[in-house]
C-alpha positions in Angstrom: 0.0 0.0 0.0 1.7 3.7 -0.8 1.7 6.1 1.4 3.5 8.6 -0.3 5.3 9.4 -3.7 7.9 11.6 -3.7 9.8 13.0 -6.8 12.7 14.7 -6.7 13.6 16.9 -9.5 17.5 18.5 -10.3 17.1 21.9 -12.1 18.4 22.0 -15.4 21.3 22.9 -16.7 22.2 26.6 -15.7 24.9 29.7 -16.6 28.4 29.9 -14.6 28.2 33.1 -12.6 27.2 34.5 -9.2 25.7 35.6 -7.3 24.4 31.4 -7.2 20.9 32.2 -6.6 20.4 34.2 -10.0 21.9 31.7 -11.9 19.4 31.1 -15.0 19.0 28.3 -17.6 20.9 27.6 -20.9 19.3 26.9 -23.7 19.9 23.5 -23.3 18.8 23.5 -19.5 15.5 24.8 -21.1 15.3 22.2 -23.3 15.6 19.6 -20.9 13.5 21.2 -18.6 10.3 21.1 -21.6 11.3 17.4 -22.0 11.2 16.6 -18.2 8.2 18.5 -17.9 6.2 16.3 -20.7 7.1 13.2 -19.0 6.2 14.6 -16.2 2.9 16.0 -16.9 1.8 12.5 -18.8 2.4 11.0 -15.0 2.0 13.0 -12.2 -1.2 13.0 -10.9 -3.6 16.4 -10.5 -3.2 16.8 -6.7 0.3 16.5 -7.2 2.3 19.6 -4.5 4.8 21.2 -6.0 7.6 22.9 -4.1 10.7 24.9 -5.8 13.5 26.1 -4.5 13.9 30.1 -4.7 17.0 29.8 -6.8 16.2 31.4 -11.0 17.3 27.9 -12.3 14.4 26.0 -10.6 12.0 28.5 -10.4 13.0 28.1 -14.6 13.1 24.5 -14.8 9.6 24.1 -12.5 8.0 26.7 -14.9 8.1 24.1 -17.6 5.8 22.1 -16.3 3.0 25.3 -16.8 1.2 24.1 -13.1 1.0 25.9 -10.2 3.9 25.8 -7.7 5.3 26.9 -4.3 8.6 28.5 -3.6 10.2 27.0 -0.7 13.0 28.4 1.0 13.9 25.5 3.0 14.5 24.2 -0.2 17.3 26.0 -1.1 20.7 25.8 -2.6 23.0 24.2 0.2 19.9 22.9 2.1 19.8 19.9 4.3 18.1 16.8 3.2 16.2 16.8 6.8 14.8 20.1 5.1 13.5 18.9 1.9 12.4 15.7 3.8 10.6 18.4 6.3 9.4 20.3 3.8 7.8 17.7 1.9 6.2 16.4 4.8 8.0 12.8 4.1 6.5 9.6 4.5 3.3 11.2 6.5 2.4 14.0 4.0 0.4 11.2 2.0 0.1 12.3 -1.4 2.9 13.0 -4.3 5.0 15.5 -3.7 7.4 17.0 -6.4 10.5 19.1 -5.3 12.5 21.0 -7.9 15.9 21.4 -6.1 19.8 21.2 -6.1 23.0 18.7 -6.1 24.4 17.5 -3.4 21.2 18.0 -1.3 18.7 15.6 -3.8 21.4 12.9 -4.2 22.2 13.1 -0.2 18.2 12.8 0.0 18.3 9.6 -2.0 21.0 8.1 -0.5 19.2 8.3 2.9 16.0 7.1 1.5 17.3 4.4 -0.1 20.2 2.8 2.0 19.7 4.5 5.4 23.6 5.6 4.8 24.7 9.3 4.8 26.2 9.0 0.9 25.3 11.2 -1.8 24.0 9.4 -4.7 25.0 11.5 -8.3 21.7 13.3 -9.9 21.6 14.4 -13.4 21.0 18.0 -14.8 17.5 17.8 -15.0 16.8 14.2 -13.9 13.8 13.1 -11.8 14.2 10.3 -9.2 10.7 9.2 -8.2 10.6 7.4 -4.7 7.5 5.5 -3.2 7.0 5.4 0.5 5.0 2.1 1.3 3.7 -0.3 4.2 4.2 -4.1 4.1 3.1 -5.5 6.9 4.7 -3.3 10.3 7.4 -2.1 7.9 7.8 1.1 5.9 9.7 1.1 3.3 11.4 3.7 0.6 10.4 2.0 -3.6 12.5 3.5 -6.1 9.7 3.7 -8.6 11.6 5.5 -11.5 15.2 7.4 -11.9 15.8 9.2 -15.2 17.4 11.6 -17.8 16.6 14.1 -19.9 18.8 13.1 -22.4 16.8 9.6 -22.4 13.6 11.3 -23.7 
């Protein structure tokens, strides 16, 4: 039985430059941002929260899906996976939740979902890794229900 789905999306690629939180899309992070976005749409269901980050590339990237969003600070470049995981309201929330965010933070996210370990699992320019939070029996446990590229769409 799920309890929860979360998804966990890397902004796309963005410009060099400073100050960090400005930084905006290229051309190709837009690109992959409109292919995400139409997998995406096709799979995420209506209720579906969406939370950003504050920084120009994910406030870019999340625009791509044309849906409704919230900007979360907590969600932030450099931000903590307890945050996200807070802010998402992980596994209790109930519900999918979608989080446009950053490297390390995501990849540290999935690493603790999935192996309990503090390691930091690498997470594509624009990837979306989609977890499932379930109950079998007493036990709850983290599903990786999809992990992929925008390059493979």
């Amino acid at each position: 039985m799920a309890l929860m789905d979360l998804i966990l999306w890397r902004h796309a690629e963005a410009e060099e430059g400073s100050p960090d939180i400005q930084r905006a899309l290229t051309e190709k992070g837009h690109k992959q941002a409109k292919k995400m976005a139409q997998w995406l749409k096709a799979r995420l269901p209506e209720d579906a929260r969406i939370l950003v980050s504050p920084a120009v590339r994910a406030q870019q990237t999340a625009s791509a899906l044309m849906q409704d969003f919230i900007t979360v600070d907590e969600i932030a470049p450099e931000a903590t996976p307890q945050a996200v995981l807070k802010a998402a309201g992980w596994p209790r929330a109930g519900g999918t939740v979608l989080i446009v965010g950053h490297q390390p933070t995501l990849g540290r996210v999935i690493g603790q979902l999935l192996t309990q370990e503090n390691e930091s699992w690498s997470v594509k320019k624009g990837a979306v890794w989609w977890l499932c939070n379930r109950k079998r029996g007493n036990t709850s446990e983290t599903i990786l229900r999809a992990s992929i590229a925008p390059d493979l769409l």
